[in-house]
C-alpha positions as CSV (number, residue, x, y, z in Angstrom):
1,X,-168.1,-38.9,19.8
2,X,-167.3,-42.3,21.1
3,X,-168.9,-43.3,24.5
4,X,-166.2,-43.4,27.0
5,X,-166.2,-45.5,30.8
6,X,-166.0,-42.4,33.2
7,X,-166.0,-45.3,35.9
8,X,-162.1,-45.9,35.6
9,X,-161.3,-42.3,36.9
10,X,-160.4,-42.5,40.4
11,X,-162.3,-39.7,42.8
12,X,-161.5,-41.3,46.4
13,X,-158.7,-42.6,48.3
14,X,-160.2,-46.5,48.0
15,X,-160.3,-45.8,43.8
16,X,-156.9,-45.0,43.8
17,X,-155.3,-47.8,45.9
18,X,-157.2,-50.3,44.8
19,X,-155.0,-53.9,44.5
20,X,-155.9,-54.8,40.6
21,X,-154.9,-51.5,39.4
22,X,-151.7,-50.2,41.6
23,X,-148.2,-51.1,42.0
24,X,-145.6,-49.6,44.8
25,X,-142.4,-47.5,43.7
26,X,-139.4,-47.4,46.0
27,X,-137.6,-44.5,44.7
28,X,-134.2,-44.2,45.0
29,X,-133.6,-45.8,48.3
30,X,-129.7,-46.1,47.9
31,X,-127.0,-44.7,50.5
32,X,-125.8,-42.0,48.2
33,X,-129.4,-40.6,48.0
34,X,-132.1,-41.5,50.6
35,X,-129.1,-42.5,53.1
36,X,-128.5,-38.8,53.2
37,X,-131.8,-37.4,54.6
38,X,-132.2,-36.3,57.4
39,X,-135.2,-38.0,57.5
40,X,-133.9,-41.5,56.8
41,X,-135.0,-43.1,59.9
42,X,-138.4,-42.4,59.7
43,X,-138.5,-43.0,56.0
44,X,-137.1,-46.0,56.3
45,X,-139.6,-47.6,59.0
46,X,-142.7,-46.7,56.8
47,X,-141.0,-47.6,53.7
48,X,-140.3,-51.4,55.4
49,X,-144.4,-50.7,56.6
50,X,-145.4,-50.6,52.9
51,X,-143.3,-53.0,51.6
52,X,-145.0,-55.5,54.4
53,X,-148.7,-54.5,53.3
54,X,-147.3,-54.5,49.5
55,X,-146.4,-58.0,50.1
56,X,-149.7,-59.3,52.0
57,X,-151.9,-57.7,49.5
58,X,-149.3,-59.4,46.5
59,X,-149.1,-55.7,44.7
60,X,-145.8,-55.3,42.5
61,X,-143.1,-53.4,43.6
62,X,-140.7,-51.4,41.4
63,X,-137.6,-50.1,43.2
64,X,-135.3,-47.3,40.7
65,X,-131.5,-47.5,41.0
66,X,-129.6,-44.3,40.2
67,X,-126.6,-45.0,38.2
68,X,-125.1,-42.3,36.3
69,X,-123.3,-42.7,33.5
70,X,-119.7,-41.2,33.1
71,X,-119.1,-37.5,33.4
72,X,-118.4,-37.4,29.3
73,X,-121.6,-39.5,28.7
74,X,-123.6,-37.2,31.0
75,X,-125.8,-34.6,29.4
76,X,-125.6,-31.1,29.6
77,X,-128.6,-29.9,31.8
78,X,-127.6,-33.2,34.2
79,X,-124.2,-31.7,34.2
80,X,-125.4,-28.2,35.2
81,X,-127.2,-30.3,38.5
82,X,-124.0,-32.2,39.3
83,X,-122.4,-28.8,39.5
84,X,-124.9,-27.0,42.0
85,X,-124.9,-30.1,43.8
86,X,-120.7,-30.6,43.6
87,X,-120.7,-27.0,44.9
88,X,-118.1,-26.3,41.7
89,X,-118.1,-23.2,39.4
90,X,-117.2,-25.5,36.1
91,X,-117.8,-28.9,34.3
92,X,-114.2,-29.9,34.6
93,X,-114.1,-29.6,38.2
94,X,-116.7,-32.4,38.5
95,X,-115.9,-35.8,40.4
96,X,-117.6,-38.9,38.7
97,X,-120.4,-40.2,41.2
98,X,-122.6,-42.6,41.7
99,X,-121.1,-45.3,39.1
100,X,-121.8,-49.2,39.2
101,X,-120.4,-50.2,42.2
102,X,-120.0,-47.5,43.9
103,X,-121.1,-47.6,47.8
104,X,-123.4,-45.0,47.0
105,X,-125.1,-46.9,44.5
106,X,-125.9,-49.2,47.0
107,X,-129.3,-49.9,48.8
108,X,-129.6,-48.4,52.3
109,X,-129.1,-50.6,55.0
110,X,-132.7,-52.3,56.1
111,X,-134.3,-51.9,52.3
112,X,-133.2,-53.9,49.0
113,X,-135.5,-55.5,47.2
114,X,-136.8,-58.9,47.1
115,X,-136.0,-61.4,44.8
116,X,-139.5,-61.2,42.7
117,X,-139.3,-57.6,42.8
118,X,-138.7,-55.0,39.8
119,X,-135.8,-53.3,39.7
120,X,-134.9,-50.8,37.0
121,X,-131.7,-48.8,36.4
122,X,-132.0,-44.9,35.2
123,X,-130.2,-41.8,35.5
124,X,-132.9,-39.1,34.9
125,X,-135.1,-37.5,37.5
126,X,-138.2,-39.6,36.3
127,X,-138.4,-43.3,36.3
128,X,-140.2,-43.2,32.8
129,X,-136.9,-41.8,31.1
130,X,-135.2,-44.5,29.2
131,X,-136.5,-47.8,30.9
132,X,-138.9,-50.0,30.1
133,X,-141.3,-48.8,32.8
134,X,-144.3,-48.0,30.8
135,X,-144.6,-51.5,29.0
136,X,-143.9,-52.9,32.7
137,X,-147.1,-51.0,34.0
138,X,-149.1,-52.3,30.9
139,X,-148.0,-55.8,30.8
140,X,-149.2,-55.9,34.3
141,X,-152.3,-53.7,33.8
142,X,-151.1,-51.3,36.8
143,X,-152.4,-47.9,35.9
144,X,-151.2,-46.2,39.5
145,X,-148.1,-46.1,41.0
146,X,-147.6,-45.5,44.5
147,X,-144.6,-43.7,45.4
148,X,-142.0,-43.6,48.4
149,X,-138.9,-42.6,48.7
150,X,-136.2,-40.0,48.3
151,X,-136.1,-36.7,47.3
152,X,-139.4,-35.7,47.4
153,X,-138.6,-32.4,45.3
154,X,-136.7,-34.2,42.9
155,X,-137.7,-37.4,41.5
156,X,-140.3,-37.9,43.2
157,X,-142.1,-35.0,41.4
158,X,-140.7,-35.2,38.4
159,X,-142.3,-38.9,38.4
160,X,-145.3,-38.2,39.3
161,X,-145.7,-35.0,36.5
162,X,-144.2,-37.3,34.2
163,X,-146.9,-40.4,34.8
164,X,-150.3,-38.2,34.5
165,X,-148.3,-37.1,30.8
166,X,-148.6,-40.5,30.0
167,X,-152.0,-41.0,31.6
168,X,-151.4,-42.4,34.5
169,X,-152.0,-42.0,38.5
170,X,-150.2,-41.8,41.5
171,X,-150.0,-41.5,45.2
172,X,-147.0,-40.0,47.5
173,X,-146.7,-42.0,50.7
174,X,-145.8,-38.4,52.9
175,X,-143.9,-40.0,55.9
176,X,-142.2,-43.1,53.6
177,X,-140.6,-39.8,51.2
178,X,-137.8,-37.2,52.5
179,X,-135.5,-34.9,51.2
180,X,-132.7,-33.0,52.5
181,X,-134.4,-30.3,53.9
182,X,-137.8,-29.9,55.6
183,X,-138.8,-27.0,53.5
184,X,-137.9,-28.8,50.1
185,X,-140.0,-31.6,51.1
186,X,-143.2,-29.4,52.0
187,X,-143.2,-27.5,49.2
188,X,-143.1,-30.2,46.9
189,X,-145.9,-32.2,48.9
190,X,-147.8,-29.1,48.8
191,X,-147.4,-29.2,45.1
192,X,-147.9,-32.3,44.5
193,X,-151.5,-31.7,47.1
194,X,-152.5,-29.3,44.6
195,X,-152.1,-31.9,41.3
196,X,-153.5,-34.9,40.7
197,X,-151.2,-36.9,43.3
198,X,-153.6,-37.7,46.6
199,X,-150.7,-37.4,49.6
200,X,-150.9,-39.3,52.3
201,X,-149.7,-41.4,55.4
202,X,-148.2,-44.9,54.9
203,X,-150.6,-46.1,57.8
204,X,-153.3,-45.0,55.1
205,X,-152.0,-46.9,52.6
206,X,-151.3,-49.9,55.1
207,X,-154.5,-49.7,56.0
208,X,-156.2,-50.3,52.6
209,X,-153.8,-52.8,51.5
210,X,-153.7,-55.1,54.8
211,X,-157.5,-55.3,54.8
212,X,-159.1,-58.7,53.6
């Protein structure tokens, strides 16, 4: 059996968010979608926190941008969400949504990203699903994502299940994520607690990252 470096793992807080080996995700912070919490407000101000300490401490930052494709393009199961979330009994009683330049689409007023900043277009639930994420993350040697943003129960999960698949770690900034209820977002935290996915405060992750 080949020797390997246990030493890589992270087992504390300080492993996890250290700069050489992290990069920050703004997930989905567009009007259509994170304008639409209730929580906005508050996830907004901690988001522009740990974009600040991302910035001081010069750790990358990835923001996703939800554009769906059109209703005939779109796939079954994504269909079958559109429906529940449409509130309509059938396919054909859809309405196309967030498309290219539609105002939903759009990044919520007080966050966009920055001119050196990542920005990668999907329409799936994970931000791995047909971008080039994964060779971004290795090109940089970033094995740790740190996530914020909206929904908490949606693609935020989904991300973070989807990275430790692929081997690597992350970290949910609590009070920087929302969805669009209280309960949805606590559950999914408390999930997400009982993973591999460390939760915690921006102020935390402020902390860390602002310190010389």
């Amino acid at each position: 059996m080949l020797a390997r470096d246990l030493s890589t793992i992270p087992l504390k807080l300080d492993d996890f968010l250290k700069r050489d080996r992290v990069a920050l995700v703004m997930w989905d912070m567009q009007k259509g979608l994170a304008g639409r919490s209730p929580s906005i407000d508050i996830i907004r101000k901690r988001a522009q926190e740990l974009l600040a300490a991302a910035e001081h401490a010069k750790i990358p930052v990835i923001w996703s941008r939800h554009i769906l494709p059109p209703l005939h393009l779109t796939a079954g199961p994504f269909l079958l969400f559109l429906m529940k979330k449409q509130k309509v009994d059938h396919p054909s009683q859809l309405k196309e949504s967030m498309l290219d330049g539609m105002e939903d689409t759009e990044f919520v007023d007080g966050l966009s990203p920055s001119p050196h900043h990542i920005v990668l277009q999907k329409s799936q639930p994970s931000l791995f699903v047909d971008t080039p994420l994964d060779l971004r993350l290795k090109t940089m040697g970033v094995d740790t994502l740190v996530i914020a943003g909206v929904a908490t129960d949606i693609g935020v999960e989904f991300t973070c299940r989807h990275a430790a698949a692929l081997g690597y770690y992350t970290v949910v900034a609590e009070d920087a994520s929302g969805s669009y209820s209280a309960l949805a977002h606590e559950r999914s935290l408390d999930f997400l607690r009982s993973w591999t996915t460390p939760v915690v405060k921006a102020e935390t992750i402020c902390a860390h990252w602002n310190a010389k």
